[in-house]
N, C-alpha and C positions, 0 to 999 in steps of 0.2 A: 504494500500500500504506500501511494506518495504522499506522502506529510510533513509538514513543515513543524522542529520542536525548537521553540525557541529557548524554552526551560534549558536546553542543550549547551546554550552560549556560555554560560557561567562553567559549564566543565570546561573548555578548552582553554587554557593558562595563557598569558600575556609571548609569551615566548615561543608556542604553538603558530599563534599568528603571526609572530617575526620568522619562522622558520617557512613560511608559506608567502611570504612576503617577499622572503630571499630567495627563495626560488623561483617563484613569475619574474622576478625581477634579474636573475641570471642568465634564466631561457633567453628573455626579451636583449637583454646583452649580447650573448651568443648570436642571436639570428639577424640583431643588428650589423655583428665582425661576417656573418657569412654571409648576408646582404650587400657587405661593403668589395668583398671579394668576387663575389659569382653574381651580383646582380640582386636586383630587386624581386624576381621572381623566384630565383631560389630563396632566398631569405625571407618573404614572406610562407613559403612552404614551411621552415622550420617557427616564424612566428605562430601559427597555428598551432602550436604544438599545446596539450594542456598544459600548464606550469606547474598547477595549482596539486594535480592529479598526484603526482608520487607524494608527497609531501602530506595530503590527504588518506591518499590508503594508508598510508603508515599510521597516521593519527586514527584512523578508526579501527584498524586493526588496535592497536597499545588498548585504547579506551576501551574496548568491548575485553580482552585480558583483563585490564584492571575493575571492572566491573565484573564481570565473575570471579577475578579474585579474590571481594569482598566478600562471598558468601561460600569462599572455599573451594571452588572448583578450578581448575584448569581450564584456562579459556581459550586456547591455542586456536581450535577448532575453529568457536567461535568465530574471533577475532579474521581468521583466514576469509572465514562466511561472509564476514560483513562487509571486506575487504573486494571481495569479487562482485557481491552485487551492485557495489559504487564503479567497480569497473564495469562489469555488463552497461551500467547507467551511461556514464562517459561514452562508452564504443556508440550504443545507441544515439547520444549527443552527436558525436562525431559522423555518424551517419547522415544527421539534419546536416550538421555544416555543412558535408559536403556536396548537399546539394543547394547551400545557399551558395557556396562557392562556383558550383558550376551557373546557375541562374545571374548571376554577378560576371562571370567571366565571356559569356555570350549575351549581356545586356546590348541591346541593339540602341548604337551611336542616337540615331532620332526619336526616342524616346525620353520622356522625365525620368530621369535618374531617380528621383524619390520615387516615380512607379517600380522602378525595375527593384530597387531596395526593398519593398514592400513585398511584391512578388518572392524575392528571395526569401524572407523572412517566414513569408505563410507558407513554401515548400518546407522551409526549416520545418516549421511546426507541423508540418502535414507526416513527413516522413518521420518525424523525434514519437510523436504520440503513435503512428502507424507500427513503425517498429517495436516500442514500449508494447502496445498492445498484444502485437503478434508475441513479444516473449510472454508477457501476462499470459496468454491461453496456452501457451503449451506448456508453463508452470502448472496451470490448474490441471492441464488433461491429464500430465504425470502423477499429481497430487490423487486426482480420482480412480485413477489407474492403479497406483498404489494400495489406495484402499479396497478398493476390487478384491486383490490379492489376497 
């Protein structure tokens, strides 16, 4: 289920957000030096990149460990669990962009650029919830399958 907790904020430490902070802000470094070297079009390929994402899974991976460590279990598992669905989420992310990217990259010159942006934007969301959706059901159909069993 997609949900927003913001009760959540208060666990991630001052120093969580510095450590995700330095890492968009490295990538963004990086793809600027290989921008500088090969061009604008490679270097926006490696801008693209999520920043936030490694820096992320690590944090929810620790967090979901240490919350099952408070009531004594081993949360390795866990923590892996939670780790992968924020990644399936990203790949799925990364599927919309890439279709905002291609809508954007064949934007036709005599057009409103704010149409073509907008366009791009509603494929984002078309294919981001499309995709979501399609894993959603074949989570449920394994779910019911299971219980079948």
């Amino acid at each position: 289920m997609v949900e927003a907790k913001f009760a959540s904020l208060k666990d991630t430490k001052p120093h969580e957000h510095a450590l995700r902070f330095l890492f968009g802000g490295l990538c963004t470094v990086m793809a600027g030096l290989i921008a500088k070297r090969f061009g604008p079009g490679v270097g926006g390929l490696f801008l693209a990149f999520p920043a936030i994402f490694p820096a992320g899974a690590t944090l929810i991976e620790k967090h979901e460990k240490e919350k099952k460590k408070k009531i004594e279990f081993d949360g390795t598992n866990r923590g892996c669990a939670a780790a992968s669905v924020d990644a399936a989420g990203a790949s799925i992310g990364c599927i919309g962009l890439a279709g905002f990217a291609f809508v954007l990259s064949k934007g036709l010159p005599n057009h409103n650029p704010w149409l073509i942006i907008l366009l791009a934007t509603l494929i984002w969301l078309a294919l981001s919830i499309a995709f979501w959706l399609l894993r959603r059901s074949r989570i449920v159909r394994r779910i019911r399958q299971q219980a079948r069993n």
